[in-house]
MDTraj code that builds the backbone (N, CA, C; nanometers):
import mdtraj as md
import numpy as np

residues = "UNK UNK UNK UNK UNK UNK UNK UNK UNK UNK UNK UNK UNK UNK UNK UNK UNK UNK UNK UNK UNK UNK UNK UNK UNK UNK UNK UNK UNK UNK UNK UNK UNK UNK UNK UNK UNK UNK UNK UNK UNK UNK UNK UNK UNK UNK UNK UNK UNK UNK UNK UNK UNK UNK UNK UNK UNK UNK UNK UNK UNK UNK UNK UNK UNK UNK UNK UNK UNK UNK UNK UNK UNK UNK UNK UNK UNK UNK UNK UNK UNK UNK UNK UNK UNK UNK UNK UNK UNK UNK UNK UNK UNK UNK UNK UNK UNK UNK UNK UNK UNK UNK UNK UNK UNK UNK UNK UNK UNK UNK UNK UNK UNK UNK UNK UNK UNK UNK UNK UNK UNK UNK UNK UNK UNK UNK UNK UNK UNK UNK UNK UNK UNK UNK UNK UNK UNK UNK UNK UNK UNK UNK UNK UNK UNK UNK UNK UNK UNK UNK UNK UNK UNK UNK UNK UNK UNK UNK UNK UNK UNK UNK UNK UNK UNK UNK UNK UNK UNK UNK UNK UNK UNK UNK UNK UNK UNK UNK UNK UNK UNK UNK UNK UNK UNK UNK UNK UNK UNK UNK UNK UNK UNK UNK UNK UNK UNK UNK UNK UNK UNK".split()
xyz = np.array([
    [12.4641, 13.3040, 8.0496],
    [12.5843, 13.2334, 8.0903],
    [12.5793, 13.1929, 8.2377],
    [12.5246, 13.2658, 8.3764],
    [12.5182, 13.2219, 8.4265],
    [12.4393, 13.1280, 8.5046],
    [12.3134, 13.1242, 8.4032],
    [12.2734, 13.0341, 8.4086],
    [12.2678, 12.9098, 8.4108],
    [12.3677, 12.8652, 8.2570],
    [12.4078, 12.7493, 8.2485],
    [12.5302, 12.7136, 8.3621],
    [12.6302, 12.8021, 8.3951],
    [12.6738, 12.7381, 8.5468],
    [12.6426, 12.7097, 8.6264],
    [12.5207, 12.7960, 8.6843],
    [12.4021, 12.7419, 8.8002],
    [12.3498, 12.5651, 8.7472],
    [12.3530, 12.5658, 8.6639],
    [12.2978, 12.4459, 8.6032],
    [12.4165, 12.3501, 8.5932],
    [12.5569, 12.3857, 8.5846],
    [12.6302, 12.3032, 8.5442],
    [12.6470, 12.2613, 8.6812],
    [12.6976, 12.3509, 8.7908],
    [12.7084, 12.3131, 8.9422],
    [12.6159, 12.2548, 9.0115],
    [12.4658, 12.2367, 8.9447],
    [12.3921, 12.1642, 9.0244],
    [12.4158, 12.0383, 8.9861],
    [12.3918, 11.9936, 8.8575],
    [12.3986, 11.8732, 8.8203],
    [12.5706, 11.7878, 8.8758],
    [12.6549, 11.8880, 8.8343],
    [12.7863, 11.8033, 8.9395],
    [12.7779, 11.7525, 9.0802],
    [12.6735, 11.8572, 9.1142],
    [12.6426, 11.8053, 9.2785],
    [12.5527, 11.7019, 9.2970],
    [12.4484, 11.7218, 9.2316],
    [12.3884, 11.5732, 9.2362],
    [12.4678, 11.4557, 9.1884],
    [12.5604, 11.4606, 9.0382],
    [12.6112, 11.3229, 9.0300],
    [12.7077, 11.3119, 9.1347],
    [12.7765, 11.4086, 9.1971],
    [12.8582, 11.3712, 9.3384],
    [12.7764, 11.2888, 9.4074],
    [12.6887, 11.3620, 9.4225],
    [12.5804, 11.2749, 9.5815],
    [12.5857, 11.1713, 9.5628],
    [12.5013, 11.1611, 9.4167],
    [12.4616, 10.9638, 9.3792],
    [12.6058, 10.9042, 9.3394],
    [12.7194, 10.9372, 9.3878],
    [12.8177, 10.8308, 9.3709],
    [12.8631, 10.7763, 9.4992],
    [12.8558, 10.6406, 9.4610],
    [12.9214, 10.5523, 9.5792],
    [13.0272, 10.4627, 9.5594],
    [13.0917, 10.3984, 9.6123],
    [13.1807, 10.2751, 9.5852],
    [13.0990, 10.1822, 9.5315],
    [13.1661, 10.0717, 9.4655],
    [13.0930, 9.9893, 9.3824],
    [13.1306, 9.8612, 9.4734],
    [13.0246, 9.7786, 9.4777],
    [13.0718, 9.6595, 9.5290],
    [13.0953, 9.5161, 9.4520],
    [13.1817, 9.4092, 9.5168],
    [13.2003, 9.2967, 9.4020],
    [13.1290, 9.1841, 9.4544],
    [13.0335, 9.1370, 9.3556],
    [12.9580, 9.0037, 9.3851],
    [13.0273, 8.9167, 9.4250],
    [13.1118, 8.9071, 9.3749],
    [13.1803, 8.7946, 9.3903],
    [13.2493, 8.7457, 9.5100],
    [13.2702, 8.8901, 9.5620],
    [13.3546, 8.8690, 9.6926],
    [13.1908, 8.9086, 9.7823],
    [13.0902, 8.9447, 9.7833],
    [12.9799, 8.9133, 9.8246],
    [12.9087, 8.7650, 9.8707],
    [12.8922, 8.6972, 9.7361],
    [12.8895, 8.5250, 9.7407],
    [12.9514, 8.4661, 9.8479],
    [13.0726, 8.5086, 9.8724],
    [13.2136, 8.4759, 9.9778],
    [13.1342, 8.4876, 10.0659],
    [13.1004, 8.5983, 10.1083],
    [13.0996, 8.6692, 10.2409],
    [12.9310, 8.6637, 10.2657],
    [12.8510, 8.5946, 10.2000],
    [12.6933, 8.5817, 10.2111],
    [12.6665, 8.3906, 10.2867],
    [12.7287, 8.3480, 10.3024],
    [12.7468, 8.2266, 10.3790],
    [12.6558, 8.2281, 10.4915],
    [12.6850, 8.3269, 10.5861],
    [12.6165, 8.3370, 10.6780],
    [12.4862, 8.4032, 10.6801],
    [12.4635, 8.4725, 10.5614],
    [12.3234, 8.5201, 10.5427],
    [12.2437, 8.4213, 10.4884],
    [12.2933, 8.2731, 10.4580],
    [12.2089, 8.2317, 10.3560],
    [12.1167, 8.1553, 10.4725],
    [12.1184, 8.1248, 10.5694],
    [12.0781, 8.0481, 10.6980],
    [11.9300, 8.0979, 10.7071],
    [11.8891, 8.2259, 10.6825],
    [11.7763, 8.2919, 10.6715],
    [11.7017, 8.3257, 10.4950],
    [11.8256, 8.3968, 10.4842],
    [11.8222, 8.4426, 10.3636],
    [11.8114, 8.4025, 10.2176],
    [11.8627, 8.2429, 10.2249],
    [11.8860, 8.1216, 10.1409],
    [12.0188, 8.2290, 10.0427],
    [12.1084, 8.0930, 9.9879],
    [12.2245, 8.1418, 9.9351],
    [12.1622, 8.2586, 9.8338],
    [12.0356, 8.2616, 9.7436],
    [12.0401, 8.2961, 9.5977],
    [11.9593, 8.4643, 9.6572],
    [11.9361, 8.4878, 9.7917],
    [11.8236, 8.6231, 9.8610],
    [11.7066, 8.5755, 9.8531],
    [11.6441, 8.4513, 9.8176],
    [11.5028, 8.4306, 9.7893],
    [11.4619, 8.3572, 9.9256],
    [11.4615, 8.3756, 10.0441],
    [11.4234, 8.3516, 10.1614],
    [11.2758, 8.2123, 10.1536],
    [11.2956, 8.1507, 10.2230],
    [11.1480, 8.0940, 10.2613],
    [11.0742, 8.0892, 10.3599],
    [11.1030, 8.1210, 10.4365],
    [11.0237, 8.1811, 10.5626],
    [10.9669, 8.3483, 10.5228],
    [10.8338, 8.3247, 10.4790],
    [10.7935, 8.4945, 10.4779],
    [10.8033, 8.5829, 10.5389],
    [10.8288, 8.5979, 10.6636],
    [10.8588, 8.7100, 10.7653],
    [11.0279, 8.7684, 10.7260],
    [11.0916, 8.7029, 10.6209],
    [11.2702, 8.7456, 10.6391],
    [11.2492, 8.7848, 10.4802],
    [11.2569, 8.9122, 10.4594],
    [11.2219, 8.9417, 10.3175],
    [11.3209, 8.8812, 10.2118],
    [11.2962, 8.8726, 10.1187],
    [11.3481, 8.8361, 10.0191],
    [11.4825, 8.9727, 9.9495],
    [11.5850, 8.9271, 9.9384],
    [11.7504, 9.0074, 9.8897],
    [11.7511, 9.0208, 9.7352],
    [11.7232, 8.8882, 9.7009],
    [11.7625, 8.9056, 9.5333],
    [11.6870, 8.9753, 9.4515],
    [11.7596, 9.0589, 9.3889],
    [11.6742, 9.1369, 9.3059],
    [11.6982, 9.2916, 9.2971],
    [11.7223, 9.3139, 9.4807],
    [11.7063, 9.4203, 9.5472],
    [11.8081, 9.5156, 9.5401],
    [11.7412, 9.6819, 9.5601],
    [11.8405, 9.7502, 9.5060],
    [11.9809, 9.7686, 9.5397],
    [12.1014, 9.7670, 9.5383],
    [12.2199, 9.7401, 9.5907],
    [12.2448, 9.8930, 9.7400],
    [12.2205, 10.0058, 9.6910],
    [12.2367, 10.0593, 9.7733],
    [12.0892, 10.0967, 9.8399],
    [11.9927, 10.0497, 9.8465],
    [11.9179, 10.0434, 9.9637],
    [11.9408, 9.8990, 10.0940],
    [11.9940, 9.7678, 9.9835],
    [12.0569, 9.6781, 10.0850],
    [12.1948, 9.7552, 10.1520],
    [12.2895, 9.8369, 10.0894],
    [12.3639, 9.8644, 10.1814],
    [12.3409, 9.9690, 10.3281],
    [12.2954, 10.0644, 10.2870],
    [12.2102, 10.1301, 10.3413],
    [12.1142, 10.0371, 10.4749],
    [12.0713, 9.9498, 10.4646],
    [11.9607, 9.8476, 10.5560],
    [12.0376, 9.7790, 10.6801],
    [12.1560, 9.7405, 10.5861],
    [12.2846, 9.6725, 10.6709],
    [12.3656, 9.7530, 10.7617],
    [12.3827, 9.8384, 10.6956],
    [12.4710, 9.9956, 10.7954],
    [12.3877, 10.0515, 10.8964],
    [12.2586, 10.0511, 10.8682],
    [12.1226, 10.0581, 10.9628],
    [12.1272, 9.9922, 11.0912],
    [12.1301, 9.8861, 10.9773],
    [12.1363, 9.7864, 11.1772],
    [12.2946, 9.7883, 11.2661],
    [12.3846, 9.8128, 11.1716],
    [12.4935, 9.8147, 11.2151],
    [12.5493, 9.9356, 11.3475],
    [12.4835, 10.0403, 11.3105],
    [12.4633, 10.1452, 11.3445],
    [12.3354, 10.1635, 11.4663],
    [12.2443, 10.0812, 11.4247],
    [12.1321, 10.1129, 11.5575],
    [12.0579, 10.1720, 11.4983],
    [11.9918, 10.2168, 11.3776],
    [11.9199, 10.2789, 11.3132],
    [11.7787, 10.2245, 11.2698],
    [11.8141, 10.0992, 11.2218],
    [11.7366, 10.0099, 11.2582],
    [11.7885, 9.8913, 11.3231],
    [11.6379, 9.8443, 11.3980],
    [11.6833, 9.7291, 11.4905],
    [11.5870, 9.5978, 11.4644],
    [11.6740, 9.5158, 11.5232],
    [11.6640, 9.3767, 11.5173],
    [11.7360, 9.2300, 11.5993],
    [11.6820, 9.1889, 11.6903],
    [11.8174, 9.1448, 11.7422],
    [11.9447, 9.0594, 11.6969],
    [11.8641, 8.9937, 11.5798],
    [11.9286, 8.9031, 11.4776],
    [12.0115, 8.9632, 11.3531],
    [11.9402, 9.0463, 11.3331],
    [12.0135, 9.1209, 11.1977],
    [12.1004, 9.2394, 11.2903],
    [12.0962, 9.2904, 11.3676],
    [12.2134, 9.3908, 11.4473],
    [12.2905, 9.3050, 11.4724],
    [12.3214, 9.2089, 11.5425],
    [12.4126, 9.1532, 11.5728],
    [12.4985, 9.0665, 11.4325],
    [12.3971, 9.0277, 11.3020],
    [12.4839, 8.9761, 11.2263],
    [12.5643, 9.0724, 11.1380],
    [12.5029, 9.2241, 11.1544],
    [12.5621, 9.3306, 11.0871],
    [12.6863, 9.3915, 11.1500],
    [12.6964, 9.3712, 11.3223],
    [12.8191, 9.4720, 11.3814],
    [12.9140, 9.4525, 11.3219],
    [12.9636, 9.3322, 11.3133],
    [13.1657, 9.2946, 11.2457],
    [13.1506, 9.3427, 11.0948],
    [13.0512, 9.3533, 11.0283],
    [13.0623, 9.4078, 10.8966],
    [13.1345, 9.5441, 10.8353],
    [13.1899, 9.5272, 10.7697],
    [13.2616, 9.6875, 10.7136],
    [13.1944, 9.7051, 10.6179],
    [13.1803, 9.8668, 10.5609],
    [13.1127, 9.9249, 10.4581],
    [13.1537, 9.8462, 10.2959],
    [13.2654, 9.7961, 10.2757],
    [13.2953, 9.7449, 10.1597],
    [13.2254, 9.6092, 10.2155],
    [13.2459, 9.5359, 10.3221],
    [13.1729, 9.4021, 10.3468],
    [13.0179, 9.4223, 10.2918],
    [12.9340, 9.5726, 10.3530],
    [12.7813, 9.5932, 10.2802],
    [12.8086, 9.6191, 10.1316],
    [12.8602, 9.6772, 10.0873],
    [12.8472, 9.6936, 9.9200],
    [12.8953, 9.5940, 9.8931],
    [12.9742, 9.4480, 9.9304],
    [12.9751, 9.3281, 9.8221],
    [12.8833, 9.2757, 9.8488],
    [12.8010, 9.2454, 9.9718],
    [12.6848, 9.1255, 9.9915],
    [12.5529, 9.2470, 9.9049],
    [12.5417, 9.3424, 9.9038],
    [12.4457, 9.3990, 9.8630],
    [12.4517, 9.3967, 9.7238],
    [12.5721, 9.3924, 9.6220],
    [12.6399, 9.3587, 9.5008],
    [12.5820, 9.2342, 9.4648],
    [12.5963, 9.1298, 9.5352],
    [12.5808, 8.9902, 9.5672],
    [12.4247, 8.9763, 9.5356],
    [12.3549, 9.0211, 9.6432],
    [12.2228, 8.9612, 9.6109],
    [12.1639, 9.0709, 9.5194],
    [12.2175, 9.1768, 9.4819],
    [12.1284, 9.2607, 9.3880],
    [12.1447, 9.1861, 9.2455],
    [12.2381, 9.1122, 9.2469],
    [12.2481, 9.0463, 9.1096],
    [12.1882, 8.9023, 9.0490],
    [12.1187, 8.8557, 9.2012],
    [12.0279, 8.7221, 9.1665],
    [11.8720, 8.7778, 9.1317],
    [11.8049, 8.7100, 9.0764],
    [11.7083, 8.6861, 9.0057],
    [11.6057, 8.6651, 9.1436],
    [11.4994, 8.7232, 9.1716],
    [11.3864, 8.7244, 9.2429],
    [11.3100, 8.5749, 9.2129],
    [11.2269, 8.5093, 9.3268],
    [11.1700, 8.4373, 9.2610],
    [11.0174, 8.4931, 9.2661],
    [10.9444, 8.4632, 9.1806],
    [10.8007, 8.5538, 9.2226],
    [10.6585, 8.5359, 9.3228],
    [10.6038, 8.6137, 9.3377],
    [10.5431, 8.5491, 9.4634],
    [10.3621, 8.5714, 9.3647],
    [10.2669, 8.5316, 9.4320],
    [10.1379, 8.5443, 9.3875],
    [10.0738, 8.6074, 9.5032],
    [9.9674, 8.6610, 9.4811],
    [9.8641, 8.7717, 9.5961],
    [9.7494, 8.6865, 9.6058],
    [9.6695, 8.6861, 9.6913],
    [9.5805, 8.6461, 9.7656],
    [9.4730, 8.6919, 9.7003],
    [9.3769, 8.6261, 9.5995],
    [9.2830, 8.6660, 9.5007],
    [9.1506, 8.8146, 9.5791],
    [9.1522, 8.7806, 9.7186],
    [9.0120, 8.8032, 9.8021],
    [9.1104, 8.9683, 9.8068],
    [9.2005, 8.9557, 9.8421],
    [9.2436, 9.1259, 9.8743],
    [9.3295, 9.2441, 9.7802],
    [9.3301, 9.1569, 9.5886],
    [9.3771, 9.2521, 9.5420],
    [9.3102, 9.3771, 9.4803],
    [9.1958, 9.3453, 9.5130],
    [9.0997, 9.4655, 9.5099],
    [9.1497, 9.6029, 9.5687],
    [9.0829, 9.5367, 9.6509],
    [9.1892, 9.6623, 9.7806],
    [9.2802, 9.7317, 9.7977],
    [9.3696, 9.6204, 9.7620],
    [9.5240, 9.6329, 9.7572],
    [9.5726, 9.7117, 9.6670],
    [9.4893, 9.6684, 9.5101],
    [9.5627, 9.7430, 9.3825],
    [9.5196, 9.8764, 9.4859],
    [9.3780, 9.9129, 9.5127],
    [9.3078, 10.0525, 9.5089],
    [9.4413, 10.1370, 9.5989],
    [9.4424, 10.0740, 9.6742],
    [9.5618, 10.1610, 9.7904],
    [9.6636, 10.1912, 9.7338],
    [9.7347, 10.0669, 9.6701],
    [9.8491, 10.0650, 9.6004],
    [9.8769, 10.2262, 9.4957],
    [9.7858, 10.2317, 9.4022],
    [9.8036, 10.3212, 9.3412],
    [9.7391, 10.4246, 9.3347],
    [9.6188, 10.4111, 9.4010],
    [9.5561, 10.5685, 9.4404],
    [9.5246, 10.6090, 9.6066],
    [9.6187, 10.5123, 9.6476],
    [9.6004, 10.6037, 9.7988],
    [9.4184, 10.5798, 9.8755],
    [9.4351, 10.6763, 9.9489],
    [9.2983, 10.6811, 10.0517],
    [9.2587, 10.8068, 10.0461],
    [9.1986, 10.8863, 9.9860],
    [9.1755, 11.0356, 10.0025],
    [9.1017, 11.0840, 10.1258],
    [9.0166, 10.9587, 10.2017],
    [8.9743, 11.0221, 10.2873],
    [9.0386, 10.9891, 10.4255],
    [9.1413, 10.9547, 10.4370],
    [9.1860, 10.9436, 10.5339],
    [9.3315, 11.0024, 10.5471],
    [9.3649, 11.0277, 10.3959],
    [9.5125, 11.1291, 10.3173],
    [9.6375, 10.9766, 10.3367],
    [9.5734, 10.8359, 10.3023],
    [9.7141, 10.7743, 10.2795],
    [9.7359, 10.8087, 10.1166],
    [9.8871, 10.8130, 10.0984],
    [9.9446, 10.8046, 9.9801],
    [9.9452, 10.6486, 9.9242],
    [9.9167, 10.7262, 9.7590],
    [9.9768, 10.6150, 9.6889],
    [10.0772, 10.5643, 9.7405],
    [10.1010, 10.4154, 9.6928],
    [10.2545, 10.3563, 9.7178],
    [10.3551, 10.3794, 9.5962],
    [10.2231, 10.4218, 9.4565],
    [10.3102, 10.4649, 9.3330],
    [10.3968, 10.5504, 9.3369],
    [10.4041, 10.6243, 9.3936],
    [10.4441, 10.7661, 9.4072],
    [10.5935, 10.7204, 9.4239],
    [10.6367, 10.6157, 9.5617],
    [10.7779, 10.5813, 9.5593],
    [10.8105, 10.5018, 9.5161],
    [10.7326, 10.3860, 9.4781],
    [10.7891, 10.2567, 9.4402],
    [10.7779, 10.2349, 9.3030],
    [10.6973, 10.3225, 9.2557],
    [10.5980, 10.2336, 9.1169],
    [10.5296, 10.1807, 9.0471],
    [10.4891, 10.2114, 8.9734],
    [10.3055, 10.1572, 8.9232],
    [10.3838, 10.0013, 8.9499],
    [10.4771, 9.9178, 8.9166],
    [10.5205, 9.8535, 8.8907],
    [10.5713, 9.7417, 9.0187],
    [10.5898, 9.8472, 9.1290],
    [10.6890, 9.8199, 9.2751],
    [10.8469, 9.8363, 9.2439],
    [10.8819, 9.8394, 9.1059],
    [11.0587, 9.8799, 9.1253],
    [11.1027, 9.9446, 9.1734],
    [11.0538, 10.0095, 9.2259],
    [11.1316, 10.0885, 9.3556],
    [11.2228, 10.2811, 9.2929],
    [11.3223, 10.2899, 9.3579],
    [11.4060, 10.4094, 9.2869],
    [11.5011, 10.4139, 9.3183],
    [11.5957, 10.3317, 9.2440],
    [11.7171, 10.3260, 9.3649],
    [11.8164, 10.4203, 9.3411],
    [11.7678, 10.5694, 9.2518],
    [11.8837, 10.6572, 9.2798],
    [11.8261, 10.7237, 9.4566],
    [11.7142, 10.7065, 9.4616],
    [11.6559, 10.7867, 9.6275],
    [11.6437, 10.6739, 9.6957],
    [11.6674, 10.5490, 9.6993],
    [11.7077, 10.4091, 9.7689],
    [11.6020, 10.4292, 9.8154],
    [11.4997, 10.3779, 9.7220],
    [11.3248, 10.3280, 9.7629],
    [11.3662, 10.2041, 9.7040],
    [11.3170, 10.1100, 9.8019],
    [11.2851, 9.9785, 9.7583],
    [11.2537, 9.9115, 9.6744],
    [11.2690, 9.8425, 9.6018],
    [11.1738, 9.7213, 9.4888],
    [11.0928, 9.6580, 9.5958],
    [10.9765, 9.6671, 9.5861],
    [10.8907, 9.5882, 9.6824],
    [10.7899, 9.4840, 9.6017],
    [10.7851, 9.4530, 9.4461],
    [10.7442, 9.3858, 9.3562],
    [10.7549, 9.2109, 9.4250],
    [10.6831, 9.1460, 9.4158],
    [10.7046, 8.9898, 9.4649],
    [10.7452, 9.0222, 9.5745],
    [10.7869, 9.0472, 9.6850],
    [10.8542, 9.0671, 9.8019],
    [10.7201, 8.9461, 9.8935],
    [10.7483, 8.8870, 10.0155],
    [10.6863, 8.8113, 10.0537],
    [10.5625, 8.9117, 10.1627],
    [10.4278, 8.8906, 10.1430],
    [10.3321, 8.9632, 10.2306],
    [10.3703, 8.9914, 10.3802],
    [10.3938, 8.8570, 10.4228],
    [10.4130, 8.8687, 10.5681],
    [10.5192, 8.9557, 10.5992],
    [10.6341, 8.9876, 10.5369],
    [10.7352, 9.0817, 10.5659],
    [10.7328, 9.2154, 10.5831],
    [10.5905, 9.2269, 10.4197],
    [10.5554, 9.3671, 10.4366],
    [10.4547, 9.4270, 10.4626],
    [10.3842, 9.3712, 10.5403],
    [10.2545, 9.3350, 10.6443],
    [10.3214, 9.4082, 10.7733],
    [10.4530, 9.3065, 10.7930],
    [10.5450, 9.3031, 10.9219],
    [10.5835, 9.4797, 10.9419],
    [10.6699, 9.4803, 10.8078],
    [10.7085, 9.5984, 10.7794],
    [10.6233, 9.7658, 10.8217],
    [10.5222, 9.7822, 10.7343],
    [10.4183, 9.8658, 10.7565],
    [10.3665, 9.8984, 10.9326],
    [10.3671, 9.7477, 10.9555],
    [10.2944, 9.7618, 11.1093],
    [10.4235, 9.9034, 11.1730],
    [10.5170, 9.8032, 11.1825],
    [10.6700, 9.7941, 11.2811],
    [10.6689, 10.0026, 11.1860],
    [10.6590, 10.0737, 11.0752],
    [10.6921, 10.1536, 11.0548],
    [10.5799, 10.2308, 11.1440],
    [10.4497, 10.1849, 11.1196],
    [10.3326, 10.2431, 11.2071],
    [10.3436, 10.2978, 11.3649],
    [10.3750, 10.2121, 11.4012],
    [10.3899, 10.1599, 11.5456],
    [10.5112, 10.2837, 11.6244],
    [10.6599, 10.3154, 11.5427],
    [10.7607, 10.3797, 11.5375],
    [10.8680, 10.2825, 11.5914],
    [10.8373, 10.1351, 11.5516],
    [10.9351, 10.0820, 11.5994],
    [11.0607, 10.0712, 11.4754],
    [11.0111, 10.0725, 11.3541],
    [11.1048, 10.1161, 11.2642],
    [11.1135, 10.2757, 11.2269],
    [11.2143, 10.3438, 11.1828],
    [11.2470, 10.4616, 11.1816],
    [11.3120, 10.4956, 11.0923],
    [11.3634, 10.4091, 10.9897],
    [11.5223, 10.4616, 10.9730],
    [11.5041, 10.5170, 10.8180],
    [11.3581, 10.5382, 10.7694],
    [11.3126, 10.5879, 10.6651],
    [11.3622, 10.7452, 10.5947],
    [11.3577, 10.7638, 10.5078],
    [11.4065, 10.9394, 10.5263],
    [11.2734, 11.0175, 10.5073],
    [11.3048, 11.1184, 10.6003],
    [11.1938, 11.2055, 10.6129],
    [11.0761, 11.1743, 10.6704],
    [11.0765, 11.0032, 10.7693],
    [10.9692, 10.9979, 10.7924],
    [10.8762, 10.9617, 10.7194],
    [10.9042, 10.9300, 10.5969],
    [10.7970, 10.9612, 10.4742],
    [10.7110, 10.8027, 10.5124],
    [10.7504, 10.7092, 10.5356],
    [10.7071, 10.5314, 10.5966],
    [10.5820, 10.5781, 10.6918],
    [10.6802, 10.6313, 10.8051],
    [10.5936, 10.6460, 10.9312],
    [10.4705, 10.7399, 10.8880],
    [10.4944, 10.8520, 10.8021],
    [10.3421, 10.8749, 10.7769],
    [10.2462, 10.8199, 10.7342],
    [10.3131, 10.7705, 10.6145],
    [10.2203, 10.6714, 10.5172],
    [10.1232, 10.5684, 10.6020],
    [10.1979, 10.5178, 10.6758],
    [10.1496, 10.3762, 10.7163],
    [10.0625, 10.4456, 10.8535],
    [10.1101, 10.5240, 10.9648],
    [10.0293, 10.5931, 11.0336],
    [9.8672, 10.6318, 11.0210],
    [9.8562, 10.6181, 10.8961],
    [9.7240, 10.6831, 10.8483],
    [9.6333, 10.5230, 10.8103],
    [9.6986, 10.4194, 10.7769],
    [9.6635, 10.2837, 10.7270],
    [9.5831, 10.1977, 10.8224],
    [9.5065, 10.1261, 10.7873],
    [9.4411, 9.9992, 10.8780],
    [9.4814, 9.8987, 10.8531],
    [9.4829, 9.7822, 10.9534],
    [9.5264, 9.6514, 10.9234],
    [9.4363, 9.5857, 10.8206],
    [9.3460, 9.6318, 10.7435],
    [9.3097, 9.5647, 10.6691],
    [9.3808, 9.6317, 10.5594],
    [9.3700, 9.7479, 10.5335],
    [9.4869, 9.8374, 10.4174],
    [9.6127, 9.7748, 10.4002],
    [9.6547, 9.7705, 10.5359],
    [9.7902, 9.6997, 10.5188],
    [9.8267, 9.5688, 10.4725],
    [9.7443, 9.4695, 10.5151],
    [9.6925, 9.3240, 10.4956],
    [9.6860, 9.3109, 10.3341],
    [9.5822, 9.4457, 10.2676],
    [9.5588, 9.4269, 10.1552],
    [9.6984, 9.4891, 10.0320],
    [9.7481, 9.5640, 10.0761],
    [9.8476, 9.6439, 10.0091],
    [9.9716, 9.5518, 10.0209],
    [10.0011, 9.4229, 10.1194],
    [10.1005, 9.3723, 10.0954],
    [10.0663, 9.2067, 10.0757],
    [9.9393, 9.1929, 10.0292],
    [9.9190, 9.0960, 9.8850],
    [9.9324, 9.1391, 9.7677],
    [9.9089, 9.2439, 9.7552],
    [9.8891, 9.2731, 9.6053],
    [10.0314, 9.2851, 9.5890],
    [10.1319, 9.4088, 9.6757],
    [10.2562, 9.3777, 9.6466],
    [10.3044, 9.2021, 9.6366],
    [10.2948, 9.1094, 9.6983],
    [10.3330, 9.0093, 9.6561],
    [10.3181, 8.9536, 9.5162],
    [10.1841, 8.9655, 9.4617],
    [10.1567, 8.9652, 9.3308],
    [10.2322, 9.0057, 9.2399],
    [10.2959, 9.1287, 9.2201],
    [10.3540, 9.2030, 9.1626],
    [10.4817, 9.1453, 9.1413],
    [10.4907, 9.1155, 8.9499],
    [10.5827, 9.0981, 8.9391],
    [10.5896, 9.1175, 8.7618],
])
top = md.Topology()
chain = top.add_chain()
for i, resn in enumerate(residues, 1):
    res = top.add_residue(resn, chain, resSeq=i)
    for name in ("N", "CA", "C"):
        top.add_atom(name, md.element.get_by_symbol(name[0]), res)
traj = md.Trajectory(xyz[None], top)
């Protein structure tokens, strides 16, 4: 018997954790006007360096936005378009673009070699991790632990990305778990691991 309470109180505590407010697309759409300038209205960006929204998990976009809002992560463009935002303002635009359709991207034939190899079995001799491990044989990501969908996502972003986590100019990862990963990586690893993610779809 008391077992199953130990069991009943854990599981209440976890579905506590993973509950959040829900956000409305609709009033997202509204309020995504000014993201679309980069972002294009639908999250499917065209400039590769500004990642792509649609698709993406709702509470890791909210989470990204409160980031910059906060100073957690930085940017001078995205902090400043995040300060006036309120937490229901991030859960509708994150509502918003989690509900458009990705468009897909293709990988660079010369580096998915590489890329798959890293992608899903890591570097043993240098101890990088798989990327399976958080994202997915697949790249869908996990969005009850707000890991990313990184599937089609544009190279240059997550080229960009990897470096900027390397480097410690991004941070706002949990546990650090980014900054190790990528710490251990070469620019050709990296180069190659975010074609193949582009591929992926």
């Amino acid at each position: 018997m008391n077992k199953l309470r130990v069991f009943v109180s854990i599981a209440i505590a976890v579905s506590a954790s993973g509950a959040q407010a829900a956000g409305d697309a609709g009033a997202g759409q509204t309020k995504s006007a000014t993201c679309a300038g980069c972002h294009m209205a639908d999250g499917n960006s065209v400039n590769p360096i500004w990642p792509k929204l649609a698709g993406q998990h709702p509470g890791y976009l909210e989470k990204q936005i409160m980031d910059f809002k906060a100073g957690a992560r930085k940017d001078p463009t995205m902090s400043a378009m995040a300060a006036p935002l309120s937490e229901q303002d991030a859960l509708d635009l994150a509502a918003w673009f989690a509900s458009q359709k990705q468009a897909p991207g293709t990988a660079d034939p010369a580096q998915v070699s590489l890329g798959q190899r890293i992608y899903r079995g890591g570097n043993a001799d240098t101890g990088v991790a798989a990327c399976t491990a958080c994202h997915g044989p697949t790249g869908a990501g996990n969005p009850a632990a707000r890991f990313p969908k990184i599937s089609g996502q544009h190279a240059a972003y997550v080229e960009k990305a990897l470096k900027d986590f390397r480097a410690g100019d991004r941070a706002n990862d949990a546990g650090k778990m980014m900054q190790g990963v990528a710490a251990r990586m070469t620019d050709k690893e990296i180069a190659a691991v975010a074609q193949f993610v582009q591929g992926l779809n």
